[in-house]
C-alpha positions as CSV (number, residue, x, y, z in Angstrom):
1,X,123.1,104.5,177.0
2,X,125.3,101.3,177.8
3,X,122.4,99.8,179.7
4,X,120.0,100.5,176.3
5,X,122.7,98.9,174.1
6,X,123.0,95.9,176.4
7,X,119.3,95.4,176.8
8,X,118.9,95.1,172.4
9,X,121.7,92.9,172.4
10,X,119.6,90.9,174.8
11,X,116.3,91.1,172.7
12,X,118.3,91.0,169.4
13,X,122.0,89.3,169.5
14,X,123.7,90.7,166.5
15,X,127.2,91.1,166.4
16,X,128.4,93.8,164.1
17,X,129.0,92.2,161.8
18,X,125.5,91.1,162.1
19,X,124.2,94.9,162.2
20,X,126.4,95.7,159.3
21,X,124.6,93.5,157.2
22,X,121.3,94.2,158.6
23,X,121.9,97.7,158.0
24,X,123.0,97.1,154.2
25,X,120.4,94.5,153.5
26,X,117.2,96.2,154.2
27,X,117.7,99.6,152.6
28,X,119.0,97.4,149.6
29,X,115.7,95.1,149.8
30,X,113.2,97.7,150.5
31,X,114.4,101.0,148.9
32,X,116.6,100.3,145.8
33,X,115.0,96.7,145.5
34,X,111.2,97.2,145.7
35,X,111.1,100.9,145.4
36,X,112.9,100.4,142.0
37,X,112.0,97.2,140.8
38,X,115.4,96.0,140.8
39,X,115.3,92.2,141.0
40,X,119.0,91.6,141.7
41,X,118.3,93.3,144.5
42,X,115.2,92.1,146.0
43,X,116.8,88.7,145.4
44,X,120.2,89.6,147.4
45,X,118.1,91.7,150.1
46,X,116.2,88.6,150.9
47,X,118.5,86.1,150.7
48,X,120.7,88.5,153.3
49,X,117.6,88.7,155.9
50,X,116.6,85.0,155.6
51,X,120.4,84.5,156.5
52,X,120.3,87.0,159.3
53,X,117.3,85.1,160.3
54,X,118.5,81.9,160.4
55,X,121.6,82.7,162.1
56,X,119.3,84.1,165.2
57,X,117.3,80.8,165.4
58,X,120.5,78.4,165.6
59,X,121.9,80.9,168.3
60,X,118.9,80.7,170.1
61,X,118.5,77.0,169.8
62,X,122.3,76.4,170.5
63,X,122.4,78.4,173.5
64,X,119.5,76.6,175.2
65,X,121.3,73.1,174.4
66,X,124.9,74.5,175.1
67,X,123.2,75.4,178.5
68,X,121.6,72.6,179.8
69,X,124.6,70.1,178.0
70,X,127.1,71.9,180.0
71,X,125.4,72.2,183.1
72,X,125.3,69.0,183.2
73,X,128.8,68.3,181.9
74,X,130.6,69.4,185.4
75,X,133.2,67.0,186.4
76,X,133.0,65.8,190.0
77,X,136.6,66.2,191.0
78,X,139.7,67.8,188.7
79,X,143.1,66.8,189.6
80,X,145.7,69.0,188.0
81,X,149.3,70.1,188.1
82,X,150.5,73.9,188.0
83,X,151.9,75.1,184.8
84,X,150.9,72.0,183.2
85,X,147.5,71.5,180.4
86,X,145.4,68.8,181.6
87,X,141.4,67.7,180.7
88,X,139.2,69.0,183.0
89,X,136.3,66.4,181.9
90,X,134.3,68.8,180.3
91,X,133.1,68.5,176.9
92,X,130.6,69.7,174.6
93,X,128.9,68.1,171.5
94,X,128.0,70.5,168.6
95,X,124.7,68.4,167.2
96,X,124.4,67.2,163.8
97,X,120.9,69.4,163.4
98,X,122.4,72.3,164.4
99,X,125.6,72.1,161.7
100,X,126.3,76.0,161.8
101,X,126.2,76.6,165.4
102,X,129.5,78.0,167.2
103,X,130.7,77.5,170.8
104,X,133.4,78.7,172.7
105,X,133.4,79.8,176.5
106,X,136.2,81.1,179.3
107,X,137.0,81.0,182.5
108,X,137.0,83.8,184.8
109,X,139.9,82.5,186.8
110,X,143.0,85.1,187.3
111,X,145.1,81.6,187.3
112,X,143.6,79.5,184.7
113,X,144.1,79.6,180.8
114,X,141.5,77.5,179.3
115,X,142.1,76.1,176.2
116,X,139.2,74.0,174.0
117,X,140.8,71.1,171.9
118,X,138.3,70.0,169.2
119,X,138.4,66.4,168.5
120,X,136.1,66.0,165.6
121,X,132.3,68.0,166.6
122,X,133.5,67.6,170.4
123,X,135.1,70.7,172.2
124,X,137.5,68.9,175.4
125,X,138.0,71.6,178.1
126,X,141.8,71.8,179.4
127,X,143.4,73.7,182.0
128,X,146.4,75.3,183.1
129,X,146.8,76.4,186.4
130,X,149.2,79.3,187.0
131,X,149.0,78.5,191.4
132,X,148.2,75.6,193.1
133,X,144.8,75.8,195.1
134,X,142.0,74.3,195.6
135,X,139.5,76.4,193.7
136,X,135.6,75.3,194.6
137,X,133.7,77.2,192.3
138,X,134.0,78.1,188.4
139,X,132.5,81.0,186.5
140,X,132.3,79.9,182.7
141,X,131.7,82.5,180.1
142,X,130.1,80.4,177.5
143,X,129.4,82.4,173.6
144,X,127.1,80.8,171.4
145,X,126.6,82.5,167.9
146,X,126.5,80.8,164.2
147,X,129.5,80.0,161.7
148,X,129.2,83.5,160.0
149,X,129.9,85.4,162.8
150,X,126.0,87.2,162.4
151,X,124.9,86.7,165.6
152,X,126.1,85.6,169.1
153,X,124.8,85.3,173.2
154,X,126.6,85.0,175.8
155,X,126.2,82.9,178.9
156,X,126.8,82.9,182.2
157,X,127.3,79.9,184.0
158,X,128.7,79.5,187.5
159,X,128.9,76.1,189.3
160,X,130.3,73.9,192.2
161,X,133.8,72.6,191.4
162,X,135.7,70.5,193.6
163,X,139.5,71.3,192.2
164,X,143.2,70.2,193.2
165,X,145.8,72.0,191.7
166,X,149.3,70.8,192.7
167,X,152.6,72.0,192.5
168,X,154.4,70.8,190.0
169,X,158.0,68.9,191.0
170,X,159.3,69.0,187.3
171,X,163.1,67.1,187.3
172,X,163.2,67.1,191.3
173,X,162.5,63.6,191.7
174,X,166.7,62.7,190.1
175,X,168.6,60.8,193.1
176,X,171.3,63.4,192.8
177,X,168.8,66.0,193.5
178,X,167.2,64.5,196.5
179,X,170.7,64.0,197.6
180,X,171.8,67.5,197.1
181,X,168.6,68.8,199.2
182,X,169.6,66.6,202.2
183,X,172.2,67.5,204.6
184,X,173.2,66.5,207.9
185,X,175.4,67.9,211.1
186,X,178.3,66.4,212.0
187,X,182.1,67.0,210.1
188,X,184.5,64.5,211.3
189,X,187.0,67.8,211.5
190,X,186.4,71.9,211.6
191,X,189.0,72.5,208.8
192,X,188.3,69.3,206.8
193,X,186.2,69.0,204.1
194,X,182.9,67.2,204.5
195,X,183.4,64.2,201.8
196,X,185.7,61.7,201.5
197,X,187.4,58.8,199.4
198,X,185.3,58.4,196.3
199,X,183.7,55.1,197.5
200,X,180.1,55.6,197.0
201,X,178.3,55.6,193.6
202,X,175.3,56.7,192.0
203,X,173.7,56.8,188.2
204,X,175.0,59.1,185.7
205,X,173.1,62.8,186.2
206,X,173.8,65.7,183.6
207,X,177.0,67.4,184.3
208,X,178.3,64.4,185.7
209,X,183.1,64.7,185.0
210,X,183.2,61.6,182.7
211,X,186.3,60.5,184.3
212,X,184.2,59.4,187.8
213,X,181.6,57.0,185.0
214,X,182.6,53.3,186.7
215,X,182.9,51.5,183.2
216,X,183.2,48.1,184.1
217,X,179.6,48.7,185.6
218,X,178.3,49.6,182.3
219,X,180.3,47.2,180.5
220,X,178.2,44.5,182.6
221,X,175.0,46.2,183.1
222,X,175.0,49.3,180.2
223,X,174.0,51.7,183.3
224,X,176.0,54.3,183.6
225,X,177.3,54.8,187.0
226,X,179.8,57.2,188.4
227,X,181.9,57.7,191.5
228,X,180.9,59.9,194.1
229,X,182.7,61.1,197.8
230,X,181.4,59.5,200.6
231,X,179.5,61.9,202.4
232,X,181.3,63.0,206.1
233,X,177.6,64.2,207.5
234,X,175.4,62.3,209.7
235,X,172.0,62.6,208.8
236,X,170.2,64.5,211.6
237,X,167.3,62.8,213.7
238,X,165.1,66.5,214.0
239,X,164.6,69.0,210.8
240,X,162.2,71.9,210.6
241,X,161.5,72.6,207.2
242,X,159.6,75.6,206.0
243,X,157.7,77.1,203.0
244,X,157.7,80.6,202.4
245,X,154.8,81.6,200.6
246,X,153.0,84.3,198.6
247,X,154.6,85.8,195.0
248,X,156.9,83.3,192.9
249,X,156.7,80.4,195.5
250,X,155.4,77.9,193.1
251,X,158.4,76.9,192.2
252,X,159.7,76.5,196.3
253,X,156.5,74.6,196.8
254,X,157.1,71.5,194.1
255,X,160.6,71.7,196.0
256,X,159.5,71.4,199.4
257,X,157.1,68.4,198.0
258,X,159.9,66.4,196.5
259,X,162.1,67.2,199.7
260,X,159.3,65.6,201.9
261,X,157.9,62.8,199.7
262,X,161.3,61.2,199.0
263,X,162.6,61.2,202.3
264,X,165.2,64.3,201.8
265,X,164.4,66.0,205.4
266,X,165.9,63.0,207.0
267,X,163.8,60.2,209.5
268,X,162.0,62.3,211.8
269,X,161.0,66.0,210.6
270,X,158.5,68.5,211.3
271,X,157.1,70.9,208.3
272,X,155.1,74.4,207.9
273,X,154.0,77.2,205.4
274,X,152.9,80.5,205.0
275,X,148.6,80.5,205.4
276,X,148.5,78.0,207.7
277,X,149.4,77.0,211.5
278,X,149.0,73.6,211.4
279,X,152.7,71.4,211.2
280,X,152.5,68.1,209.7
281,X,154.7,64.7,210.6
282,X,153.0,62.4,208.2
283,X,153.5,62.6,204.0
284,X,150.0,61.8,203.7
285,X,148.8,65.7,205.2
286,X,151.2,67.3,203.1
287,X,149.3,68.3,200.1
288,X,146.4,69.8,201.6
289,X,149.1,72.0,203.8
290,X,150.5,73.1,200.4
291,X,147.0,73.7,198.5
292,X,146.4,75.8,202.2
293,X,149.2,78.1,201.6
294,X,148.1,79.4,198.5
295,X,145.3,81.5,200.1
296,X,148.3,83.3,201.9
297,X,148.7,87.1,201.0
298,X,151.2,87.7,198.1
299,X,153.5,90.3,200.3
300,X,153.7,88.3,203.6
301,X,155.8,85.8,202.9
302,X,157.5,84.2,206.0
303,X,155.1,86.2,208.7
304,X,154.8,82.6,210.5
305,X,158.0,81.2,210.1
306,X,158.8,82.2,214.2
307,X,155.8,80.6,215.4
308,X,156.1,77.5,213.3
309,X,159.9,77.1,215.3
310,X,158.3,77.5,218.6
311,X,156.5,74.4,218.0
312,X,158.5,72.6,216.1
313,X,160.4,71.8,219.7
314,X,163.7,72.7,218.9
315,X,164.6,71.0,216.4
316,X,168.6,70.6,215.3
317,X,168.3,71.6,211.5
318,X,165.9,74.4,209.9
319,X,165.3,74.0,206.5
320,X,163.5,77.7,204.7
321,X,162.2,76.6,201.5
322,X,161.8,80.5,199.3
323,X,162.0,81.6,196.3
324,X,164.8,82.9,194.2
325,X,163.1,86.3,193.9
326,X,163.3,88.8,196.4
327,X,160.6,90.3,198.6
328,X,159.9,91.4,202.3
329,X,160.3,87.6,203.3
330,X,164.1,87.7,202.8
331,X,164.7,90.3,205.9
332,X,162.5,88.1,208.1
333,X,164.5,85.0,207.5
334,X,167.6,87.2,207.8
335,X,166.3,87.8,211.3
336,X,165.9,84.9,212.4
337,X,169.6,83.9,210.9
338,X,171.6,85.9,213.5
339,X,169.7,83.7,215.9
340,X,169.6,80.7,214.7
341,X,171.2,78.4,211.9
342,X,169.4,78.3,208.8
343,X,169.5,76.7,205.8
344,X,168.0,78.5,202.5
345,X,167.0,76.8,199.9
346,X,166.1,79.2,196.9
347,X,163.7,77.8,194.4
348,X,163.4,78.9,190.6
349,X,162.1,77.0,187.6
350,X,164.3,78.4,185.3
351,X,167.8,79.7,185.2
352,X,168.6,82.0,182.4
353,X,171.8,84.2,181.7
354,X,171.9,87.9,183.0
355,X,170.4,90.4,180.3
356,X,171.5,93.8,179.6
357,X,168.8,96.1,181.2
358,X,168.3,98.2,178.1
359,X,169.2,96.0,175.1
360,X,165.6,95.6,173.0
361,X,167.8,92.9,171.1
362,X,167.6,90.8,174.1
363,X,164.3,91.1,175.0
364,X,163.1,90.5,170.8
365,X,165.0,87.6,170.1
366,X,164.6,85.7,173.9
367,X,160.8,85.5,174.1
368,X,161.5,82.2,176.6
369,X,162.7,84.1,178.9
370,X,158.8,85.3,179.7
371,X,158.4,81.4,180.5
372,X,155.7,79.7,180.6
373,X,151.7,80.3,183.1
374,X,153.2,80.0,186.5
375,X,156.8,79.6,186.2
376,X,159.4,81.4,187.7
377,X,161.8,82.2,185.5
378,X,165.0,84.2,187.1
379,X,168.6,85.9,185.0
380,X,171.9,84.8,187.3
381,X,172.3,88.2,187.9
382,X,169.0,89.0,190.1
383,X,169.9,85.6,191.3
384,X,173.6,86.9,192.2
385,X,172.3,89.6,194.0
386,X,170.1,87.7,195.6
387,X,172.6,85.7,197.3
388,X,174.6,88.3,198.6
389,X,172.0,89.9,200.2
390,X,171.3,86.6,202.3
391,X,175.1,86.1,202.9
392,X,174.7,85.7,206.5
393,X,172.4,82.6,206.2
394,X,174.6,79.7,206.9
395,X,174.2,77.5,204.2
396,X,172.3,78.7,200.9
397,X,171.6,76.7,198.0
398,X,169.7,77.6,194.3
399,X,167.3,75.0,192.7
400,X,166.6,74.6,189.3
401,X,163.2,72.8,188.9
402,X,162.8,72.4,184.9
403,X,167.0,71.5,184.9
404,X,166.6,69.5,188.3
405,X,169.7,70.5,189.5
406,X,170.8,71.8,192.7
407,X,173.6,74.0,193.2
408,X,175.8,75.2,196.2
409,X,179.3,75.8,197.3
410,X,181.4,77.0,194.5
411,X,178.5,77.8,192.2
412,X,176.8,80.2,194.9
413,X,180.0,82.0,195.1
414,X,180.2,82.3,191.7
415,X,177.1,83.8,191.4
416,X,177.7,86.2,194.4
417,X,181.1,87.3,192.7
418,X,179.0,88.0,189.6
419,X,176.4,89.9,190.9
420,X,179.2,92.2,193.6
């Protein structure tokens, strides 16, 4: 019975709106109208056909233009970031002759939300990627019916698309940030504490005590500069840095970008994901290693994190870049902890206060909690427990990407007490 149904919508597109009307105007034409010489009605009866009529030629007529203009609309390369709208190149011109004609089309993409911004007769396609990827194909749903909503068709295009979605580094790129994801190895004394005299300085970040701001600086040159400890750590000359891939690593991967591209990992480094066995020493092969590890299945996150160390030739510092959700990767990196030292960096794009489980209140009134396509959104107490449960990691530290702020010492504590 379906396949009937769908082969008369093929041979005669009415919506039901369309068949409504069909079904109201003819009896009203032929029976009432003519049968009973009622010349309202003849007059209405008509004018409803030679409407319904009309609306089927412009939705034929539009759906062979809206084919062949966006067939031949397809953009040779898209360059996108995750979570974030941005044109696609491909547009579509409704046609002065055709003044009545509707178009709008989808995308069947599990991690694209496709949005058409008019701009005068001209529909602009954007994106939003949910995952970075390289997708190489596109499936548009394209439905072309007129103004009245009579009549519609549905189209089926699929095409070639050469695609690069990246990850999105949001606020990483502050100095203090960069700063806070590097580390290094060597504490002038066991018991000591690794900074010193506040000699060094930096520009004012969010969160900054205002009694470090230096202002005689910014009497001279209005910049706001503070005072920061001199570090007490040698950078170190080796680091392995890892992504963990599969669910909620979108966030982990802008980090792990930002850590590479602005020199974070130290001079000489060696870096791996999830997906992939190939390990990079060059910035330049870094993005097609992160567009590689999105292919990775969702629940194996950190399956080749021990043969990424074997050759990585022992290097002095390992750097795990996850995210601030749990999953099965946190007990492989916990094995490989009593082995070896690791440092964890857990990546979220959003920090938001714990919720009570059960309080409807909460979940009414906070709708940006949900977040938005893509983001990883995490309450301090998941986070909290999170971090207890990788306690014997020896150094752990929480990134904030939308806040770009990186926490550690006292604050993970805190959130460990919180969550015990």
């Amino acid at each position: 019975m379906a396949d009937v149904l769908r082969g008369l919508h093929r041979l005669f597109p009415l919506t039901a709106t369309g068949f409504v009307a069909l079904a109201v105007a003819v009896p009203a034409l032929w029976i009432v109208g003519i049968g009973h010489v009622d010349h309202v009605l003849v007059v209405a009866g008509a004018a409803a056909l030679l409407l319904l009529l009309g609306a089927l030629v412009i939705t034929f007529v539009g759906a062979l233009h809206a084919r062949r203009a966006l067939a031949s609309a397809e953009p040779r390369t898209v360059r996108l970031v995750a979570g974030t709208p941005g044109p696609t190149g491909v547009t579509y011109a409704t046609p002065l002759w055709l003044p009545l004609l509707d178009v709008r089309w989808t995308v069947a993409h599990p991690d694209v939300e496709v949005r058409l911004v008019p701009r005068g007769r001209t529909l602009h396609e954007q994106w939003t990627a949910k995952r970075r990827g390289r997708p190489d194909r596109v499936v548009r749903t394209v439905r072309v019916g007129d103004a009245f909503g009579l009549c519609a068709i549905d189209l089926r295009l699929e095409a070639p698309l050469d695609a690069l979605v990246l990850p999105a580094e949001g606020a990483l790129r502050r100095v203090e940030v960069v700063q806070g994801l590097a580390a290094g190895d060597q504490i002038a004394h066991p018991e000591g504490s690794p900074v010193g005299d506040l000699q060094d300085m930096r520009q004012y970040g969010a969160g900054d005590p205002i009694r470090y701001v230096l202002w005689k600086v910014f009497a001279k040159s209005r910049t706001l500069m503070v005072r920061t400890p001199e570090r007490a750590l040698a950078p170190v000359t080796r680091t392995a840095a890892y992504l963990v891939a599969g669910r909620h690593d979108q966030a982990a991967a802008g980090t792990a970008r930002t850590a590479v591209e602005c020199g974070a990992l130290g001079a000489e480094w060696v870096f791996g994901c999830d997906g992939t066995s190939t390990v990079i020493r060059d910035r330049k092969d870094l993005l097609p290693l992160l567009l590689a590890s999105a292919e990775h299945p969702l629940d194996q996150g950190g399956t080749g994190l021990p043969a990424f160390l074997e050759s990585a030739e022992d290097p002095r510092r390992i750097v795990v870049f996850a995210p601030a959700v749990g999953g099965p990767w946190v007990d492989r990196v916990l094995g490989l902890a009593r082995s070896r030292e690791v440092e964890l960096v857990l990546c979220a794009d959003r920090i938001v206060p714990a919720r009570p489980r059960l309080d409807v209140r909460t979940l009414v009134l906070r709708p940006e909690a949900a977040g938005r396509p893509g983001e990883v959104v995490v309450d301090k107490g998941e986070l909290g427990r999170l971090v207890t449960r990788v306690a014997g990691v020896r150094d752990v530290r929480v990134v904030d990407r939308q806040a770009g702020v990186v926490f550690a010492g006292a604050h993970i504590a805190a959130l460990a007490r919180g969550a015990a």
